[in-house]
mmCIF file of the N, C-alpha and C atoms, coordinates in Angstrom:
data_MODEL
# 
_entry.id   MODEL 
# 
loop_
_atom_site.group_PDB 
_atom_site.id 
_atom_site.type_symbol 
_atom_site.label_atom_id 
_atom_site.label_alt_id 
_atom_site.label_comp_id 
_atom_site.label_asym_id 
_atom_site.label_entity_id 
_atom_site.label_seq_id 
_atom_site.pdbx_PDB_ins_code 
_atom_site.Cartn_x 
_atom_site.Cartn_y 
_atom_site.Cartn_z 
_atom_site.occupancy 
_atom_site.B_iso_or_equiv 
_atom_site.pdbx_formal_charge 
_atom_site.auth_seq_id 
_atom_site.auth_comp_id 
_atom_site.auth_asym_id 
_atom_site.auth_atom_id 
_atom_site.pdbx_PDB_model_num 
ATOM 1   N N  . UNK A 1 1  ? 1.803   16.552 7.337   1.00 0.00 ? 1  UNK A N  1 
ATOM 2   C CA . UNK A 1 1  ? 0.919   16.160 6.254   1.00 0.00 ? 1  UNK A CA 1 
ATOM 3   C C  . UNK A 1 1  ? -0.382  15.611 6.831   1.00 0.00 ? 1  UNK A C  1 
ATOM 4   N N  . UNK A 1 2  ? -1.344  15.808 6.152   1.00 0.00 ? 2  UNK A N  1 
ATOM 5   C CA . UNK A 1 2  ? -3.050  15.828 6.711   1.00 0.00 ? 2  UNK A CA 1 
ATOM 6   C C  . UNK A 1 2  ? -2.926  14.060 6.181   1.00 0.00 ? 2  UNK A C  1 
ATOM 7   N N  . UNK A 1 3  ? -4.422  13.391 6.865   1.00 0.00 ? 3  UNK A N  1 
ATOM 8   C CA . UNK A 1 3  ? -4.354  11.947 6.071   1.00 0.00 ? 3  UNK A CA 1 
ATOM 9   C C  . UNK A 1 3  ? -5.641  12.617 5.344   1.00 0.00 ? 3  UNK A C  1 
ATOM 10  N N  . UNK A 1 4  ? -6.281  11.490 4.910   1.00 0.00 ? 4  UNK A N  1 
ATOM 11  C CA . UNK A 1 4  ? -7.072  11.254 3.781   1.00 0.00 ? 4  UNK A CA 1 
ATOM 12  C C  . UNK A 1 4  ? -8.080  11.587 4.738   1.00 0.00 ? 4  UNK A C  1 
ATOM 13  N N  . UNK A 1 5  ? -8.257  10.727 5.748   1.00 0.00 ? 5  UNK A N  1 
ATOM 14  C CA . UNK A 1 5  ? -9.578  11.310 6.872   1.00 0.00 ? 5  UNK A CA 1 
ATOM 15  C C  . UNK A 1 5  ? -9.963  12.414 6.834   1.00 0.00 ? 5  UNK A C  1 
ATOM 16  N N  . UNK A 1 6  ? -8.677  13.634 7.555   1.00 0.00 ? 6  UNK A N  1 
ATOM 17  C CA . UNK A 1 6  ? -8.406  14.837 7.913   1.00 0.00 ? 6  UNK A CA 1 
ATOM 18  C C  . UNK A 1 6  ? -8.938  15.880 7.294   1.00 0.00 ? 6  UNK A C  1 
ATOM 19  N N  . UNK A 1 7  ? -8.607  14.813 5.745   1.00 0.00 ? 7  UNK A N  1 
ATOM 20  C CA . UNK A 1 7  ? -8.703  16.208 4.779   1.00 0.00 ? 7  UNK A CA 1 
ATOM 21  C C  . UNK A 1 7  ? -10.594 15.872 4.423   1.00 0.00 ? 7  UNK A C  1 
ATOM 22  N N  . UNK A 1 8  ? -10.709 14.753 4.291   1.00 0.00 ? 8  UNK A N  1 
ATOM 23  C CA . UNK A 1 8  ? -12.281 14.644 4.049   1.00 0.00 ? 8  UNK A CA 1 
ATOM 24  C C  . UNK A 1 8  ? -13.052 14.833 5.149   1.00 0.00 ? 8  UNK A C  1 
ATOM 25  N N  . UNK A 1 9  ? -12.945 15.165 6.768   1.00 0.00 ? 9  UNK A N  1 
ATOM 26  C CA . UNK A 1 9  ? -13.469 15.983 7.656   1.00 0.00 ? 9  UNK A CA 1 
ATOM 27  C C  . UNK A 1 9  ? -13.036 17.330 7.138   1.00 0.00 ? 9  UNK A C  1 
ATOM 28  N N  . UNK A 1 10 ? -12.441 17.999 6.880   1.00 0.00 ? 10 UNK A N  1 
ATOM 29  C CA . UNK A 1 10 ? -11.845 19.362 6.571   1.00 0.00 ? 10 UNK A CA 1 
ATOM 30  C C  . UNK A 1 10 ? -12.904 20.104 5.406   1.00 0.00 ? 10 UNK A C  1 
ATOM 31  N N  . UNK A 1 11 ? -12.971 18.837 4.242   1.00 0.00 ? 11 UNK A N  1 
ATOM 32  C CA . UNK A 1 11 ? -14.068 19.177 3.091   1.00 0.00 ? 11 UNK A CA 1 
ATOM 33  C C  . UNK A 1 11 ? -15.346 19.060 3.212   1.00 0.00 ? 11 UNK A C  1 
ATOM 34  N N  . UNK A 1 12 ? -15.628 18.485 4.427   1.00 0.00 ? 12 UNK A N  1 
ATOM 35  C CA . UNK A 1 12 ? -17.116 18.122 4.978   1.00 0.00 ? 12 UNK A CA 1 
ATOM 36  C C  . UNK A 1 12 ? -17.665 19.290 5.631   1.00 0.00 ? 12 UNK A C  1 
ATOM 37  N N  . UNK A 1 13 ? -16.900 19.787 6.638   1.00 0.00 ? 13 UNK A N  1 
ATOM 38  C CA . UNK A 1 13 ? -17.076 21.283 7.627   1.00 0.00 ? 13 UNK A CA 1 
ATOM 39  C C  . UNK A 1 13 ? -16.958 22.102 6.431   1.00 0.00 ? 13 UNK A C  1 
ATOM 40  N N  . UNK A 1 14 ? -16.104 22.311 5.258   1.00 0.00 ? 14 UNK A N  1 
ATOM 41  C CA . UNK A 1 14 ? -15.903 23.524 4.905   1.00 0.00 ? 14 UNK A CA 1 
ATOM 42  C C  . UNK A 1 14 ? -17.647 23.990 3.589   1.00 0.00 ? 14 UNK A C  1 
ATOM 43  N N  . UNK A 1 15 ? -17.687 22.782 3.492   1.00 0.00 ? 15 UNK A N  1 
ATOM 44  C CA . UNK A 1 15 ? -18.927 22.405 2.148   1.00 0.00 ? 15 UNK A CA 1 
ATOM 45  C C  . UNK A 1 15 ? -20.068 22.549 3.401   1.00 0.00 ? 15 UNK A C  1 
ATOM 46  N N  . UNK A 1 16 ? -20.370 22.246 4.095   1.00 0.00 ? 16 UNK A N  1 
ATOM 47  C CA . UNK A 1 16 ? -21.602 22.358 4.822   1.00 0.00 ? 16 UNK A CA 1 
ATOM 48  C C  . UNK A 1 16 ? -21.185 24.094 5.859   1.00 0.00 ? 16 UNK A C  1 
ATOM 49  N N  . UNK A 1 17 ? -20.316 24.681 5.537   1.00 0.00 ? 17 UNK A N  1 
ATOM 50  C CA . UNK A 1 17 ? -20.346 26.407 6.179   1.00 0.00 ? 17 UNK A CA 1 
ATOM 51  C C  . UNK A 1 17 ? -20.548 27.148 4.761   1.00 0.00 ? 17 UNK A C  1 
ATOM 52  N N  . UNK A 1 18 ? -20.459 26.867 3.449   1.00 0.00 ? 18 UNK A N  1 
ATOM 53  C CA . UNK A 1 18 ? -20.868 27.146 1.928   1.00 0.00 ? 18 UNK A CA 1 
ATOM 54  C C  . UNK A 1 18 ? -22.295 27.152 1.840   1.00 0.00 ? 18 UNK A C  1 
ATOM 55  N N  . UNK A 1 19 ? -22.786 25.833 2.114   1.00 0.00 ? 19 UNK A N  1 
ATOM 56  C CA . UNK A 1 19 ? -24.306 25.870 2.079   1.00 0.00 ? 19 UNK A CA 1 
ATOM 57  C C  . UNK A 1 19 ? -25.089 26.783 3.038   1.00 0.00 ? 19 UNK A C  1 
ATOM 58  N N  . UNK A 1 20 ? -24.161 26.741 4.811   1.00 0.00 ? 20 UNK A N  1 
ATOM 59  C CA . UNK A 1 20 ? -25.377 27.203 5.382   1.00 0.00 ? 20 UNK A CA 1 
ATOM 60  C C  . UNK A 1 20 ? -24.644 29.052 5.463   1.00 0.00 ? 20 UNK A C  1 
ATOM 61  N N  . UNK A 1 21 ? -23.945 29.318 4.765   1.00 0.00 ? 21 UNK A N  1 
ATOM 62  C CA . UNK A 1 21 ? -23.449 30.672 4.970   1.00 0.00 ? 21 UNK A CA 1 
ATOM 63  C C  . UNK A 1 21 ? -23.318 31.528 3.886   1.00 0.00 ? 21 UNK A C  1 
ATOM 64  N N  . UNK A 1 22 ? -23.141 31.088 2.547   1.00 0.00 ? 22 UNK A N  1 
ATOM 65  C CA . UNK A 1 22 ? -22.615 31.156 1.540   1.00 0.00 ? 22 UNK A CA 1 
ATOM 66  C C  . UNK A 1 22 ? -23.749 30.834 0.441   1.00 0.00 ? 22 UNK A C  1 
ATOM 67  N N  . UNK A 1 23 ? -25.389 30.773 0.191   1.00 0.00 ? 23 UNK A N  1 
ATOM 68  C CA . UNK A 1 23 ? -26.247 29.756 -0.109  1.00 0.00 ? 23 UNK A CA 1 
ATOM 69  C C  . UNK A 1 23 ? -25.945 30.550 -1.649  1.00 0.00 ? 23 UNK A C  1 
ATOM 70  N N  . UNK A 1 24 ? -25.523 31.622 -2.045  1.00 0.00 ? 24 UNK A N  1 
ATOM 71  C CA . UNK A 1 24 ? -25.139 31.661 -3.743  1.00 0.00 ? 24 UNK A CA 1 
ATOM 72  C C  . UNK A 1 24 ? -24.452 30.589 -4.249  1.00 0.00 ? 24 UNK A C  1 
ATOM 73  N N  . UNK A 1 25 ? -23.180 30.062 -3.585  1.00 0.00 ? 25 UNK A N  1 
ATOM 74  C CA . UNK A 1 25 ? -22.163 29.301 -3.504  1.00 0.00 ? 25 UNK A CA 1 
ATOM 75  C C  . UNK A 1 25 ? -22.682 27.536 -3.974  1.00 0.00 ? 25 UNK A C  1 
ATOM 76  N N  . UNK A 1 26 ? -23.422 27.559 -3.356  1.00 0.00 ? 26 UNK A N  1 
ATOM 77  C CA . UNK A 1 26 ? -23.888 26.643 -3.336  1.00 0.00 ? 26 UNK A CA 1 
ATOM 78  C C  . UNK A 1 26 ? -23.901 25.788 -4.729  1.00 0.00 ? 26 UNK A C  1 
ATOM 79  N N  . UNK A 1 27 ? -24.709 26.504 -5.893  1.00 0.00 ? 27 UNK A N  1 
ATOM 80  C CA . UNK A 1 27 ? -25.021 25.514 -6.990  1.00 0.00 ? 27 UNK A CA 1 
ATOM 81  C C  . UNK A 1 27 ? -23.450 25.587 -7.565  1.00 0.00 ? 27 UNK A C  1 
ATOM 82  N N  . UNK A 1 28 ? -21.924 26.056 -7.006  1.00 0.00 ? 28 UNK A N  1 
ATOM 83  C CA . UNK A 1 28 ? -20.777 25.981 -7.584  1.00 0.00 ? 28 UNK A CA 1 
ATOM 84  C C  . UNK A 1 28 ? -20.369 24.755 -6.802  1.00 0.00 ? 28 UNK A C  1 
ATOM 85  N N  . UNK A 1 29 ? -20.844 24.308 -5.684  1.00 0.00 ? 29 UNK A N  1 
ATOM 86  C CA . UNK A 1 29 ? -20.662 23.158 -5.330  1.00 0.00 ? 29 UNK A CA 1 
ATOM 87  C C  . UNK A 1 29 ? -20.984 22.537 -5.668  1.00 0.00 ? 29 UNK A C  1 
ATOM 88  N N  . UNK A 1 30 ? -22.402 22.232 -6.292  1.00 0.00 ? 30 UNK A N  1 
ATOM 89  C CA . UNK A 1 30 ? -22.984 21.149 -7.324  1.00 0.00 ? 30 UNK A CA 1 
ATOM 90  C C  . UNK A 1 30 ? -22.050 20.676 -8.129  1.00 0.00 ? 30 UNK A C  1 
ATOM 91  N N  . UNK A 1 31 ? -21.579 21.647 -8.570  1.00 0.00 ? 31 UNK A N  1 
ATOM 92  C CA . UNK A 1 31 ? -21.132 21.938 -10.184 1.00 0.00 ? 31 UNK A CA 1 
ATOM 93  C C  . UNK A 1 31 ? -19.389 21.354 -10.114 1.00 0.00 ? 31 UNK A C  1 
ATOM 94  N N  . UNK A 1 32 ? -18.993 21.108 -8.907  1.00 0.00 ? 32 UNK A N  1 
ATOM 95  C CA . UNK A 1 32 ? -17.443 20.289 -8.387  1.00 0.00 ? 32 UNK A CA 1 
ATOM 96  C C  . UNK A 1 32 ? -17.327 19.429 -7.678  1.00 0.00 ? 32 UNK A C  1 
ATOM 97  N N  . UNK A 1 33 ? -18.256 18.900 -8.038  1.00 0.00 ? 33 UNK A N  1 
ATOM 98  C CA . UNK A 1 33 ? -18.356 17.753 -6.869  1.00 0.00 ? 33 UNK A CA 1 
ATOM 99  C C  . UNK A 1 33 ? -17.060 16.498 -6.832  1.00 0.00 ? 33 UNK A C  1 
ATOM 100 N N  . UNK A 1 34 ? -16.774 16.246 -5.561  1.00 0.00 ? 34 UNK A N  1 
ATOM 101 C CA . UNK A 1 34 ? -15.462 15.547 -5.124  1.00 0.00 ? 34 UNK A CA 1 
ATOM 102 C C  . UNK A 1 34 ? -15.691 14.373 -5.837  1.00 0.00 ? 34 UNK A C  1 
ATOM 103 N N  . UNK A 1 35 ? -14.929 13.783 -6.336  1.00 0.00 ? 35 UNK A N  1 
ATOM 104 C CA . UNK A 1 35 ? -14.414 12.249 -6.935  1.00 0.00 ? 35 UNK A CA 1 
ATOM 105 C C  . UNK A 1 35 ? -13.011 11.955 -6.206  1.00 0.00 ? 35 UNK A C  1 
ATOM 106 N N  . UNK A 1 36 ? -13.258 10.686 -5.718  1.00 0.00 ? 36 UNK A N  1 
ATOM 107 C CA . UNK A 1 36 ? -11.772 10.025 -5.209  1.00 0.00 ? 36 UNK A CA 1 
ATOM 108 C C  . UNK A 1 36 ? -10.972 9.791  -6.527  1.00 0.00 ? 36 UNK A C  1 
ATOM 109 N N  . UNK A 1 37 ? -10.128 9.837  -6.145  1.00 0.00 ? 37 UNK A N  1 
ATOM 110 C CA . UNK A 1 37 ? -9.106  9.602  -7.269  1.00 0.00 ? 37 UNK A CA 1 
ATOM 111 C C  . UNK A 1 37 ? -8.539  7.828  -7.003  1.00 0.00 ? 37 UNK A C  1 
ATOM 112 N N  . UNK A 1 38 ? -7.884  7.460  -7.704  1.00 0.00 ? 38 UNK A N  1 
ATOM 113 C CA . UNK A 1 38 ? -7.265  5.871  -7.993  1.00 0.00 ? 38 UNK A CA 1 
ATOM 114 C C  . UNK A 1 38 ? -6.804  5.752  -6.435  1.00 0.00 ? 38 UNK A C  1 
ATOM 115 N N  . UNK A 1 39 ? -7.644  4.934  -5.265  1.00 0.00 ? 39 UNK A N  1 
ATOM 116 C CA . UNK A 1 39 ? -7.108  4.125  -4.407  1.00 0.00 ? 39 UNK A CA 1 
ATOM 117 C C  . UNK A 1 39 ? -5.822  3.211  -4.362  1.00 0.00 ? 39 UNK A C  1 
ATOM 118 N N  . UNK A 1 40 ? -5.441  2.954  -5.429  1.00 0.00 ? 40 UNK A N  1 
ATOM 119 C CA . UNK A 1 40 ? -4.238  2.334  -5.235  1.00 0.00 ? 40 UNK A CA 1 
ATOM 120 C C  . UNK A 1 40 ? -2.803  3.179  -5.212  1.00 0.00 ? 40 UNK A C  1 
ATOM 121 N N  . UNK A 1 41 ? -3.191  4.752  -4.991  1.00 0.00 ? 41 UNK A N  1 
ATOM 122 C CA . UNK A 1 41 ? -2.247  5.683  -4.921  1.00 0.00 ? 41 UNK A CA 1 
ATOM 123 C C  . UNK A 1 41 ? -2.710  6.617  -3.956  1.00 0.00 ? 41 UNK A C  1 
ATOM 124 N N  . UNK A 1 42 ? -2.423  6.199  -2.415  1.00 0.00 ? 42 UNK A N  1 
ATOM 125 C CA . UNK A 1 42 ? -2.705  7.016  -1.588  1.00 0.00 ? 42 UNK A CA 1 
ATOM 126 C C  . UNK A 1 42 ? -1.960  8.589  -1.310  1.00 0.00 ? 42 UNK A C  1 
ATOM 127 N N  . UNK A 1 43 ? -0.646  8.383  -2.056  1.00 0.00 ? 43 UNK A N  1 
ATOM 128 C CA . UNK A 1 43 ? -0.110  10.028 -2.091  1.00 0.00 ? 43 UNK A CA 1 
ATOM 129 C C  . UNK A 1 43 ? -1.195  10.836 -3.092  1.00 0.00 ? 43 UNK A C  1 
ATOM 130 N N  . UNK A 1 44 ? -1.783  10.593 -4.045  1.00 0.00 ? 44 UNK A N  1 
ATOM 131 C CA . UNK A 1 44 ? -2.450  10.849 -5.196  1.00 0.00 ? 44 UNK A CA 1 
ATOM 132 C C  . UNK A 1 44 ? -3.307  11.200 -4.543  1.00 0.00 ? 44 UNK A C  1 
ATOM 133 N N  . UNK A 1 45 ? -4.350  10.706 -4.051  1.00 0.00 ? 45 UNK A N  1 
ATOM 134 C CA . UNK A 1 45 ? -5.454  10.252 -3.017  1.00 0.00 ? 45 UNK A CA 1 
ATOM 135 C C  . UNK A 1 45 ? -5.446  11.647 -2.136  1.00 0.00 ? 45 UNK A C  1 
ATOM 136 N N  . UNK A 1 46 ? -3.771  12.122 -1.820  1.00 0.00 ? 46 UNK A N  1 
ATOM 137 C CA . UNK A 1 46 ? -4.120  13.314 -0.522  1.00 0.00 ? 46 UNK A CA 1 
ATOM 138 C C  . UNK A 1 46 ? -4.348  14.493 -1.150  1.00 0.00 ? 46 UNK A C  1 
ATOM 139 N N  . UNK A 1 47 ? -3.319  14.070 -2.355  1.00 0.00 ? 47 UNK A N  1 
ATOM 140 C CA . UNK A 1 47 ? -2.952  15.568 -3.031  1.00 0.00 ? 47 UNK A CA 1 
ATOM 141 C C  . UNK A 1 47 ? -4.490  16.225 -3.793  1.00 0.00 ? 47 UNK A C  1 
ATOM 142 N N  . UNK A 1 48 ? -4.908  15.334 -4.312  1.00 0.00 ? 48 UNK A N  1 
ATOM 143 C CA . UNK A 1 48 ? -6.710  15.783 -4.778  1.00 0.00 ? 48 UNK A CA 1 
ATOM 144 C C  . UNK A 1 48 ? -7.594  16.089 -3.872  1.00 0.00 ? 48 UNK A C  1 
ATOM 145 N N  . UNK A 1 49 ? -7.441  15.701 -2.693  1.00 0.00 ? 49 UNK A N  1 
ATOM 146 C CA . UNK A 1 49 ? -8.068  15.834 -1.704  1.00 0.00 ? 49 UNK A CA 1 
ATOM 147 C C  . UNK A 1 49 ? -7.821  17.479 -0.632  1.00 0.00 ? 49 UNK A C  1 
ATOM 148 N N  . UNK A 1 50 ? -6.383  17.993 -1.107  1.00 0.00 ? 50 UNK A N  1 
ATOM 149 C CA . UNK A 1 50 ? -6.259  19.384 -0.841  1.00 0.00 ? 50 UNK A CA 1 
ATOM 150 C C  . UNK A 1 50 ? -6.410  19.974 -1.825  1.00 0.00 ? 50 UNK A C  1 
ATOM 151 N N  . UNK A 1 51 ? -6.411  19.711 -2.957  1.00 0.00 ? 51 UNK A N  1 
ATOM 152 C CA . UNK A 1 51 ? -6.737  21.099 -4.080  1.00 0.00 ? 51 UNK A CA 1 
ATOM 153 C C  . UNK A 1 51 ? -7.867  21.021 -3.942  1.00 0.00 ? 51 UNK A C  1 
ATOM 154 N N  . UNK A 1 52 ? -8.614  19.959 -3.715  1.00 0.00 ? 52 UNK A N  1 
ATOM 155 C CA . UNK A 1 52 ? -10.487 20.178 -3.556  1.00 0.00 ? 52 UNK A CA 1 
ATOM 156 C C  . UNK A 1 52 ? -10.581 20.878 -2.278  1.00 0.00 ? 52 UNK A C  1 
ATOM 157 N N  . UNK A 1 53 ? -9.824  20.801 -1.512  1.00 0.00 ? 53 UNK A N  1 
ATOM 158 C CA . UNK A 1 53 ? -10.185 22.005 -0.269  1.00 0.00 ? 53 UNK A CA 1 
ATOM 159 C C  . UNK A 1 53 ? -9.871  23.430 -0.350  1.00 0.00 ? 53 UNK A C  1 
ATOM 160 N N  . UNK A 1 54 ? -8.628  23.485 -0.863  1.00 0.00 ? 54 UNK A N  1 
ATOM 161 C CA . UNK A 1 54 ? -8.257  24.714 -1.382  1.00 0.00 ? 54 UNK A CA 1 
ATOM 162 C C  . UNK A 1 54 ? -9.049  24.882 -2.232  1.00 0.00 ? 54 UNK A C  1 
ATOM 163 N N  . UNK A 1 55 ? -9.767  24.733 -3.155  1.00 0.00 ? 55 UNK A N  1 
ATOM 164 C CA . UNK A 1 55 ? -10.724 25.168 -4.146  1.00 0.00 ? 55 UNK A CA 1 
ATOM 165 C C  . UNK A 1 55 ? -12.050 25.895 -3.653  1.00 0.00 ? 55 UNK A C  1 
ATOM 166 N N  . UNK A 1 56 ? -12.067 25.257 -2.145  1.00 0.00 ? 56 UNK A N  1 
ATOM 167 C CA . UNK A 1 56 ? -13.282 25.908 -1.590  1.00 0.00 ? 56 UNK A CA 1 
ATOM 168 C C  . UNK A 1 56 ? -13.335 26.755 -0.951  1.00 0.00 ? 56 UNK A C  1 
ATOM 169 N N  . UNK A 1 57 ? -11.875 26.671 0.108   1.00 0.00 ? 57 UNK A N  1 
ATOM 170 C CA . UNK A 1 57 ? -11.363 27.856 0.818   1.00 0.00 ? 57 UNK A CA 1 
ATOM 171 C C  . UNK A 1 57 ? -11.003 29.227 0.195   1.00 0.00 ? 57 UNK A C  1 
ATOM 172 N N  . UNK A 1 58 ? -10.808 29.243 -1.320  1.00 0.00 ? 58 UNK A N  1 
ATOM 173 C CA . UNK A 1 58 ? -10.649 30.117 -1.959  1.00 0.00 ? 58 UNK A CA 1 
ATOM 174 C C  . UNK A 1 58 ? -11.885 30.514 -2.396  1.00 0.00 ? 58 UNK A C  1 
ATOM 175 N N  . UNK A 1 59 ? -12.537 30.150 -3.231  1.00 0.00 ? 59 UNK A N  1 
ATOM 176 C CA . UNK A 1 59 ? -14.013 30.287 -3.548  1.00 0.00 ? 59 UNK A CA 1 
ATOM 177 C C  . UNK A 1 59 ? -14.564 30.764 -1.836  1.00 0.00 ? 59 UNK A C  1 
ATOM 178 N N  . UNK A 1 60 ? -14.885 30.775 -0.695  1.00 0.00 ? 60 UNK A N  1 
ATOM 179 C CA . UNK A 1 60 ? -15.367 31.237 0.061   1.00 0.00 ? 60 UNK A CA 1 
ATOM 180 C C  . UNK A 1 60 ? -14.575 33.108 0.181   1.00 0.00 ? 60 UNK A C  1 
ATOM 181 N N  . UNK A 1 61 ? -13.135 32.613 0.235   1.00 0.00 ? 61 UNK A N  1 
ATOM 182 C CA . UNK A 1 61 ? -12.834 34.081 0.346   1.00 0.00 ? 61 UNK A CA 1 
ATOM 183 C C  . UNK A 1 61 ? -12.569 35.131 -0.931  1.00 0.00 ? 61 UNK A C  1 
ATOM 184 N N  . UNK A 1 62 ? -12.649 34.475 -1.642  1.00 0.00 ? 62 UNK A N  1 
ATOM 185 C CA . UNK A 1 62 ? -12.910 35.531 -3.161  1.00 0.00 ? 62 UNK A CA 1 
ATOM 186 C C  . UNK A 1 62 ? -14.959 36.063 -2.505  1.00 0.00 ? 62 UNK A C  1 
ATOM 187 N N  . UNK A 1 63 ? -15.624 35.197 -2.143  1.00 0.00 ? 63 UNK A N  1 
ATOM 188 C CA . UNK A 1 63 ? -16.944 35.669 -2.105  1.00 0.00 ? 63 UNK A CA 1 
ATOM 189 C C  . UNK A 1 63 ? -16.685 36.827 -0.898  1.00 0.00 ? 63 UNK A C  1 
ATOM 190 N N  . UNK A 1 64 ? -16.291 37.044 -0.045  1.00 0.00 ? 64 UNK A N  1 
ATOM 191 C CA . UNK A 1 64 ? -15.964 37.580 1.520   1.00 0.00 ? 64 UNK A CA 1 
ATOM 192 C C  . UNK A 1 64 ? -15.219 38.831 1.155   1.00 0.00 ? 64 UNK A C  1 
ATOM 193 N N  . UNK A 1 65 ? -15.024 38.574 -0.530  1.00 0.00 ? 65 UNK A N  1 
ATOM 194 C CA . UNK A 1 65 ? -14.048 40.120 -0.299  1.00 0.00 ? 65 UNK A CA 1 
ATOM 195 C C  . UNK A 1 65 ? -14.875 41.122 -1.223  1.00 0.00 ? 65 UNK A C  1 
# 
């Protein structure tokens, strides 16, 4: 299991290879922008933190195909 760090380095690299690779992509990133979820629930905390990555990793390869 990724931590909270991991995954917000993971969403940082993947959102800044969108902008500089992907620049259509871009205003769909505007348009989802990450919100932490309730700190006092760090399982909560991871699990939002991979569907927001998976959201992007998919959105990059739906564009790639």
């Amino acid at each position: 299991m990724k931590t909270q760090k991991e995954l917000i380095n993971k969403i940082t690299k993947q959102t800044q290879l969108i902008r500089e690779e992907h620049s259509e992509l871009s205003k769909l990133l505007d348009e989802m922008p990450l919100t932490m979820p309730n700190e006092d629930d760090p399982q909560m905390t991871i699990e939002k933190l991979e569907e927001y990555y998976e959201a992007l990793r998919l959105m990059v390869q739906n564009q790639q195909k």
